[in-house]
SEDREN-103017 format. One record per residue (C-alpha): residue in three letters; z, y, x. Coordinates in nm, 3 decimals. Example, Ala and Ser with C-alpha at 12.3 -4.5 7.8 and 13.67 -1.06 7.14 Angstrom:
2
+-----+---------+---------+---------+
!   r !      pz !      py !      px !
+-----+---------+---------+---------+
! ALA !   0.780 !  -0.450 !   1.230 !
! SER !   0.714 !  -0.106 !   1.367 !
+-----+---------+---------+---------+
end
This chain:
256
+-----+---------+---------+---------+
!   r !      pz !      py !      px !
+-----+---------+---------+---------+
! UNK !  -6.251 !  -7.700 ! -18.121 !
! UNK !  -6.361 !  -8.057 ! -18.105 !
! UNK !  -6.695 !  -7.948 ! -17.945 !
! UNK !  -6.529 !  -7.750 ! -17.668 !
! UNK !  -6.325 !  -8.013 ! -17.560 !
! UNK !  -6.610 !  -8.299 ! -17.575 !
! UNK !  -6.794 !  -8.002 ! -17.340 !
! UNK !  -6.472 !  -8.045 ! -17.122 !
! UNK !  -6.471 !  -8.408 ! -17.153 !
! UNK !  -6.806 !  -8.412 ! -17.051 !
! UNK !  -6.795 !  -8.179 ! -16.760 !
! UNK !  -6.494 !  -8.330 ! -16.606 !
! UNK !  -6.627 !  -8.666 ! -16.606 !
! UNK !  -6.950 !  -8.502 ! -16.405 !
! UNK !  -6.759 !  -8.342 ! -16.167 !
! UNK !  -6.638 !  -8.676 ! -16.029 !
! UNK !  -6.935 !  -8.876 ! -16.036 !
! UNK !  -6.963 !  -8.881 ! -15.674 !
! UNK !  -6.615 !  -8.874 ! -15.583 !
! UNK !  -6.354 !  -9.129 ! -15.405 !
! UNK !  -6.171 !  -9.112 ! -15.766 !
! UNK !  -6.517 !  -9.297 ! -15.897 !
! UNK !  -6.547 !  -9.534 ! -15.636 !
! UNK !  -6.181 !  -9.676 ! -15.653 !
! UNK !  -6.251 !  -9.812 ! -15.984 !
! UNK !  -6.397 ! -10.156 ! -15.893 !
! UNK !  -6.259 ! -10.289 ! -15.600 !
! UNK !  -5.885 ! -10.168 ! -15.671 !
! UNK !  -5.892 ! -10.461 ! -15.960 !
! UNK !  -6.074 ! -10.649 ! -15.762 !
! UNK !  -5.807 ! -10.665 ! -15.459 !
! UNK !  -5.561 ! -10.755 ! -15.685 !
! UNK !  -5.696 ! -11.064 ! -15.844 !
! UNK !  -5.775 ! -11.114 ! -15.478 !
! UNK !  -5.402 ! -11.136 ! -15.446 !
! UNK !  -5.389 ! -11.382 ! -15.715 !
! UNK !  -5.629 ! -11.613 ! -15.597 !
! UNK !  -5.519 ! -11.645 ! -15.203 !
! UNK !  -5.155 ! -11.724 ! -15.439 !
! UNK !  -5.335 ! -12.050 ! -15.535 !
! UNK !  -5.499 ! -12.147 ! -15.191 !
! UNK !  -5.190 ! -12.091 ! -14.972 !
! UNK !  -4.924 ! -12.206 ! -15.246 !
! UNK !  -5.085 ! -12.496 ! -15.402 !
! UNK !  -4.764 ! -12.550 ! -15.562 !
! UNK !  -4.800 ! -12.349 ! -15.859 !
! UNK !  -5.089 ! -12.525 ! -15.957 !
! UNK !  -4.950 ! -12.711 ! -16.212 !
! UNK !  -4.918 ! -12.403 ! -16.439 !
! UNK !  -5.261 ! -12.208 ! -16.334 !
! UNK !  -5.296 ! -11.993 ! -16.638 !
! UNK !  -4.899 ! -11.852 ! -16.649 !
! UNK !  -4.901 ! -11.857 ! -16.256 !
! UNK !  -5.208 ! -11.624 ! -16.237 !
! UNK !  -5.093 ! -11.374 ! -16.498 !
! UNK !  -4.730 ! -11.369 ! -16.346 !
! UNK !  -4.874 ! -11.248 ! -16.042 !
! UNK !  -5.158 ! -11.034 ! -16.128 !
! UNK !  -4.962 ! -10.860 ! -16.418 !
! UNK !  -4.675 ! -10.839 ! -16.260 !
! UNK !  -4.799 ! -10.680 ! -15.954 !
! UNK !  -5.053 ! -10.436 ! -16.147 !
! UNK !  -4.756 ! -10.229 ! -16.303 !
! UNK !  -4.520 ! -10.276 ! -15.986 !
! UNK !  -4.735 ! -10.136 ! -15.739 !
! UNK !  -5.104 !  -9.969 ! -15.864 !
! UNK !  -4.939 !  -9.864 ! -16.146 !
! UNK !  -4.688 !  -9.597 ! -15.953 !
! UNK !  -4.896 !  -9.560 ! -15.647 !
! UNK !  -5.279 !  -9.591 ! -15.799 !
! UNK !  -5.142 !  -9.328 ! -16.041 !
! UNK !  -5.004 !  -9.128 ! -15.827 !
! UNK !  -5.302 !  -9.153 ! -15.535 !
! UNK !  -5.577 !  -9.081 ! -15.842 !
! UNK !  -5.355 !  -8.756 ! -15.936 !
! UNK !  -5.356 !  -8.647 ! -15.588 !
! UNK !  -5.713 !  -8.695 ! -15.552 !
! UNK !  -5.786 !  -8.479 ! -15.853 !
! UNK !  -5.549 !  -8.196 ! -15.747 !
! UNK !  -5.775 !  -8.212 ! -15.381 !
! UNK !  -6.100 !  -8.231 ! -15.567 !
! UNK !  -6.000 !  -7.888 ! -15.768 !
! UNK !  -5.864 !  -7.733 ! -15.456 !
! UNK !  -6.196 !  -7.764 ! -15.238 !
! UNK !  -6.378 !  -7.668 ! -15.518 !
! UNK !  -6.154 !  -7.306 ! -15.558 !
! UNK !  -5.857 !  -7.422 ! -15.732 !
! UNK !  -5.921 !  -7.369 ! -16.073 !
! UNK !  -6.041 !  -7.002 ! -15.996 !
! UNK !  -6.332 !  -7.115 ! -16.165 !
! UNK !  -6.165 !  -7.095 ! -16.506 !
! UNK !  -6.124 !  -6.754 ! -16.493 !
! UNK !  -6.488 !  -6.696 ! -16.560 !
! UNK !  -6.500 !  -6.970 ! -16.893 !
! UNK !  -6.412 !  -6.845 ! -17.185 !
! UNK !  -6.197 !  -7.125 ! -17.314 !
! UNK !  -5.827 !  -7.183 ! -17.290 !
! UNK !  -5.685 !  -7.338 ! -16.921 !
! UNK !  -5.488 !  -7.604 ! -17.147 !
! UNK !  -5.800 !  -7.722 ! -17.245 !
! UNK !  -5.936 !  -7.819 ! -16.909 !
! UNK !  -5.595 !  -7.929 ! -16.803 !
! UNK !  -5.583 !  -8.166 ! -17.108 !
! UNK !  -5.957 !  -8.313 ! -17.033 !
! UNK !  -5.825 !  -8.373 ! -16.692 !
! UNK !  -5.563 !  -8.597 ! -16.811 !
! UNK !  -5.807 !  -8.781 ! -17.053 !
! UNK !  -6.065 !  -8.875 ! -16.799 !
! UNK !  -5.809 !  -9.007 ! -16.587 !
! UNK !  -5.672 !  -9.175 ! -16.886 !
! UNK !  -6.015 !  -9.315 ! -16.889 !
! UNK !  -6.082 !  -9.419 ! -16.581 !
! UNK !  -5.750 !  -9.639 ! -16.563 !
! UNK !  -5.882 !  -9.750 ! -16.897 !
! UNK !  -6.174 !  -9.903 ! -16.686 !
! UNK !  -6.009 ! -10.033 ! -16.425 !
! UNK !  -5.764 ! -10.225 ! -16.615 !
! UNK !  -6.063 ! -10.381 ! -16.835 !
! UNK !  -6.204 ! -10.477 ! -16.510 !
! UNK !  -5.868 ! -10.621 ! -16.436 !
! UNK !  -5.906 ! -10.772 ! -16.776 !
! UNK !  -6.234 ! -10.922 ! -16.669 !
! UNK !  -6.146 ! -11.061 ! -16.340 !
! UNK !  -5.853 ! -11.229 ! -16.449 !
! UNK !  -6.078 ! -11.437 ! -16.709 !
! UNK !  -6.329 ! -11.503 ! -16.426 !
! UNK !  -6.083 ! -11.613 ! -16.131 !
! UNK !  -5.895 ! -11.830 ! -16.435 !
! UNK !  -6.232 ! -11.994 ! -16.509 !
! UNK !  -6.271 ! -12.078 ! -16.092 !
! UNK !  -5.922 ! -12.228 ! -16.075 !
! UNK !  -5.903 ! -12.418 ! -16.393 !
! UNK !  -6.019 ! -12.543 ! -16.713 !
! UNK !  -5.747 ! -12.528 ! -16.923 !
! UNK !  -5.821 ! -12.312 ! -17.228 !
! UNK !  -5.851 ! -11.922 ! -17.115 !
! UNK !  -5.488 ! -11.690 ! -17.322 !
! UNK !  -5.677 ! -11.443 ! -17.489 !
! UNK !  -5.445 ! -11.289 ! -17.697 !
! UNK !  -5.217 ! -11.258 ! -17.365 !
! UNK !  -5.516 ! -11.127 ! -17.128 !
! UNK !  -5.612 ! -10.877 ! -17.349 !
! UNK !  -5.307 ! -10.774 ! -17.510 !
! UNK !  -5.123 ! -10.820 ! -17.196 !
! UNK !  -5.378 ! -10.533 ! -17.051 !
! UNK !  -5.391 ! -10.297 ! -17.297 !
! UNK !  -5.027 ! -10.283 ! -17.315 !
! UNK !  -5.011 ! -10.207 ! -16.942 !
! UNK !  -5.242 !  -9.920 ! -16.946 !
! UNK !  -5.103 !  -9.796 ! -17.265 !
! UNK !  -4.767 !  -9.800 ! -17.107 !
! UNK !  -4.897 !  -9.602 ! -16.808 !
! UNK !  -5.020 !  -9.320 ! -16.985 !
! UNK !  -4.680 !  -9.097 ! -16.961 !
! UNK !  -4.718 !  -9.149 ! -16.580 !
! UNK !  -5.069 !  -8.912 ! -16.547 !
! UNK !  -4.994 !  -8.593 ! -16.686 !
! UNK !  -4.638 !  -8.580 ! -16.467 !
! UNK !  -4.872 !  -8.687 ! -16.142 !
! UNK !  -5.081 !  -8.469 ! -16.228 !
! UNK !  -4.885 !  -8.184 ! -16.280 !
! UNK !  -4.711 !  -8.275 ! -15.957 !
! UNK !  -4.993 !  -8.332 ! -15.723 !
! UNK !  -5.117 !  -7.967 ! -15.866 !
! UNK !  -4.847 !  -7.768 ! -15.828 !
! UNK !  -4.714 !  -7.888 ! -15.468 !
! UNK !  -4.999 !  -8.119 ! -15.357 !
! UNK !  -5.028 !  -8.485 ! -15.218 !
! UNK !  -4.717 !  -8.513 ! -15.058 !
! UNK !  -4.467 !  -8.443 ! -15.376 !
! UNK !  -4.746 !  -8.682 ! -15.575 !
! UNK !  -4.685 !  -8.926 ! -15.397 !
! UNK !  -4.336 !  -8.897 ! -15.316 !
! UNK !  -4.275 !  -8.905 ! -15.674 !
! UNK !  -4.479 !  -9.242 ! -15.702 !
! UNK !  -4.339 !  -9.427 ! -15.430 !
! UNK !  -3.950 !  -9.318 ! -15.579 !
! UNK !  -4.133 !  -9.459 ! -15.913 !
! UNK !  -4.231 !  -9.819 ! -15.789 !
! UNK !  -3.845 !  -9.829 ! -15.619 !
! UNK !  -3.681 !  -9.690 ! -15.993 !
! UNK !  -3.867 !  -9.870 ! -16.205 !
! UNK !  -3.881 ! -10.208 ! -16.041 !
! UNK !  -3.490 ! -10.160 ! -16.021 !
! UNK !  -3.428 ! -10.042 ! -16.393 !
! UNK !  -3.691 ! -10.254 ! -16.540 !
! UNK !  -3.470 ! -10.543 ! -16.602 !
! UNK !  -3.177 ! -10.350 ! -16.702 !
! UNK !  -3.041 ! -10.231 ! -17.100 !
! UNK !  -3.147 !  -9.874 ! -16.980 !
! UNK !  -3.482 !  -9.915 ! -16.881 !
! UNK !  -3.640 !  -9.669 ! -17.136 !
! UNK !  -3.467 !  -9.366 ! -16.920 !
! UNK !  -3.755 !  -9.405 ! -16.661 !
! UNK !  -4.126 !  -9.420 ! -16.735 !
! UNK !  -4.203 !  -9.608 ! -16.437 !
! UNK !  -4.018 !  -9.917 ! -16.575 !
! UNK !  -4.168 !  -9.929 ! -16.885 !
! UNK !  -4.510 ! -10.138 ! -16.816 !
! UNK !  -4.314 ! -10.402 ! -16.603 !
! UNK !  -4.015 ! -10.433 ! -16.863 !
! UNK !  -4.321 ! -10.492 ! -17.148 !
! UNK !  -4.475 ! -10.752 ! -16.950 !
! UNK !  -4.169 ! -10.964 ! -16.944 !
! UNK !  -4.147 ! -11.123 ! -17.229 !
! UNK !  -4.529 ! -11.114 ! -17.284 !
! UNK !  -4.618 ! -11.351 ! -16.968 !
! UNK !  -4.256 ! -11.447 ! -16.890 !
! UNK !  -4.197 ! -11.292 ! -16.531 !
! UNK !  -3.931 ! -11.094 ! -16.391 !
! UNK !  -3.997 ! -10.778 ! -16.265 !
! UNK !  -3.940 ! -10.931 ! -15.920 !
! UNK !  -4.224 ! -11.169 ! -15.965 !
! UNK !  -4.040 ! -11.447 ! -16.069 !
! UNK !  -4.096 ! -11.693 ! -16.372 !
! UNK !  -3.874 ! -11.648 ! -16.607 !
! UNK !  -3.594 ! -11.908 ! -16.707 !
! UNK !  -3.637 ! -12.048 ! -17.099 !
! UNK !  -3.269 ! -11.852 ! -17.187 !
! UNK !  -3.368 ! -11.512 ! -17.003 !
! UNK !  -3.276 ! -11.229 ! -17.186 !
! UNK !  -3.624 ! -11.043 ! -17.072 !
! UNK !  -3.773 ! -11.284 ! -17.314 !
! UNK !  -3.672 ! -11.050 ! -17.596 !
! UNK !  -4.005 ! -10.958 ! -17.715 !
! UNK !  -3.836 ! -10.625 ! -17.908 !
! UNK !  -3.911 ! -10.412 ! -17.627 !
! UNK !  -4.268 ! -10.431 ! -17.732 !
! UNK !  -4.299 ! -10.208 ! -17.980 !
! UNK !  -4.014 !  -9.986 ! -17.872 !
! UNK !  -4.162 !  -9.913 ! -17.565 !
! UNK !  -4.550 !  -9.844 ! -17.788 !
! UNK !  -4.324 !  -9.542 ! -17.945 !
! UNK !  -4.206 !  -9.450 ! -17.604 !
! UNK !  -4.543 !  -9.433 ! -17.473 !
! UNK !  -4.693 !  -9.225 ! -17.746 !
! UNK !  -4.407 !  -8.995 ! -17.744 !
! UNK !  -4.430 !  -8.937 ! -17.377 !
! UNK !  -4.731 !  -8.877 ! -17.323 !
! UNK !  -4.794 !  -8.675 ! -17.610 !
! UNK !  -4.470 !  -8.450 ! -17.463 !
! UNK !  -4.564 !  -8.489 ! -17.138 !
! UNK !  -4.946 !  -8.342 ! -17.208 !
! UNK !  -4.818 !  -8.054 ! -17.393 !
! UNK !  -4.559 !  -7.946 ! -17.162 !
! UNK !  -4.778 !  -7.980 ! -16.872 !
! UNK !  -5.057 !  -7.795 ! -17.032 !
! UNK !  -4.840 !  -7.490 ! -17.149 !
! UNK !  -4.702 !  -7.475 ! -16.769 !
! UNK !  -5.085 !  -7.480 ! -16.653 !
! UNK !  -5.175 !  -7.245 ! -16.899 !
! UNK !  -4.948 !  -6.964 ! -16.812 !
! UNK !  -5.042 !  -7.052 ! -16.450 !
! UNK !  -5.384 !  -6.979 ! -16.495 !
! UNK !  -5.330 !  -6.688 ! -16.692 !
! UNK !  -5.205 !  -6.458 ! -16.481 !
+-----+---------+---------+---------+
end
């Protein structure tokens, strides 16, 4: 079992070797500590706290708008990929289950936000070096990152399911009504009802902005750093939910 689905693994992450999914990787993380930097030069005002500036914007931004809409976009470009190449007709003629290929679809994707959020990861450090020498948050870069991506993981196997069953349009209607929900709920006692909201709300009390990009004041309740590991279970539970679901639904789809 764990042979055929490294074979899947592996074949999927062939298949898009050459593709626009591939090529987004760099400069998406790129653009956005773009964003952070041009914050410095045209606001020199927020200077005096580089480090917590810089992470307020960059990872406050990353889950408010790639997060929805990157997801979304790299679903929809994975549906269009499988549809030029005969719509998973192809599957008919493999001998392994359709979940399978459906659940190796979601893991590369999985990895390649992986990626791009450790080259977030890595940019951050670097554009932090450029702008100042105080002494580089670790613990918050890194943890800060993985948390985001971790959070995001529910959000691929609904895109993708989306994007495949009534193409780019409902994909990415459904992200754009996620970055409006979730920047709304984020801040608000029921922001575990939508998945959208949950890598803003954890990045609240981890670099102390508000979901709307502000700094957070010293008695904000967002500060409560609880949410944390309620929102790991949420994640794991999701997406392991989410996956399974998804796959049976493909499964049944491709087996008629």
């Amino acid at each position: 079992m764990l042979n055929v689905l490294y074979c899947v693994l592996k074949a999927e992450h062939l298949k898009y070797r050459r593709t626009t999914v591939r090529r987004l990787i760099v400069p998406t993380p790129l653009l956005f500590m773009l964003i952070g930097w041009l914050a410095f030069i045209f606001m020199p005002q927020i200077a005096a706290r580089p480090w917590s500036q810089l992470l307020a914007t960059v990872y406050n931004w990353w889950p408010v708008t790639f997060i929805p809409f990157g997801t979304a976009l790299f679903a929809s470009l994975v549906a269009q990929q499988e549809k030029k190449a005969g719509n998973f007709h192809h599957l008919r003629v493999h001998p392994h289950a359709p979940s399978l290929y459906w659940i190796g679809k979601i893991a590369i994707m999985g990895y390649y936000t992986f990626l791009m959020t450790s080259l977030l990861m890595i940019d951050t450090v670097l554009v932090g070096r450029i702008i100042t020498t105080d002494p580089i948050p670790w613990g918050t870069i890194l943890f800060g990152g993985l948390l985001m991506w971790f959070a995001s993981l529910p959000l691929i196997p609904l895109q993708l399911w989306a994007a495949t069953w009534k193409g780019t349009s409902l994909g990415m209607l459904i992200g754009a009504l996620g970055f409006l929900i979730g920047v709304v709920v984020a801040p608000k006692a029921y922001w575990m009802a939508v998945p959208w909201s949950w890598p803003i709300r954890l990045m609240s009390p981890l670099v102390g902005v508000h979901p709307n990009g502000v700094l957070l004041k010293a008695d904000d309740p967002l500060w409560d750093s609880s949410v944390i590991p309620v929102g790991i279970v949420l994640s794991i539970v999701a997406t392991v939910l989410l996956t399974g679901i998804t796959a049976l639904w493909f499964h049944q789809r491709e087996a008629r």
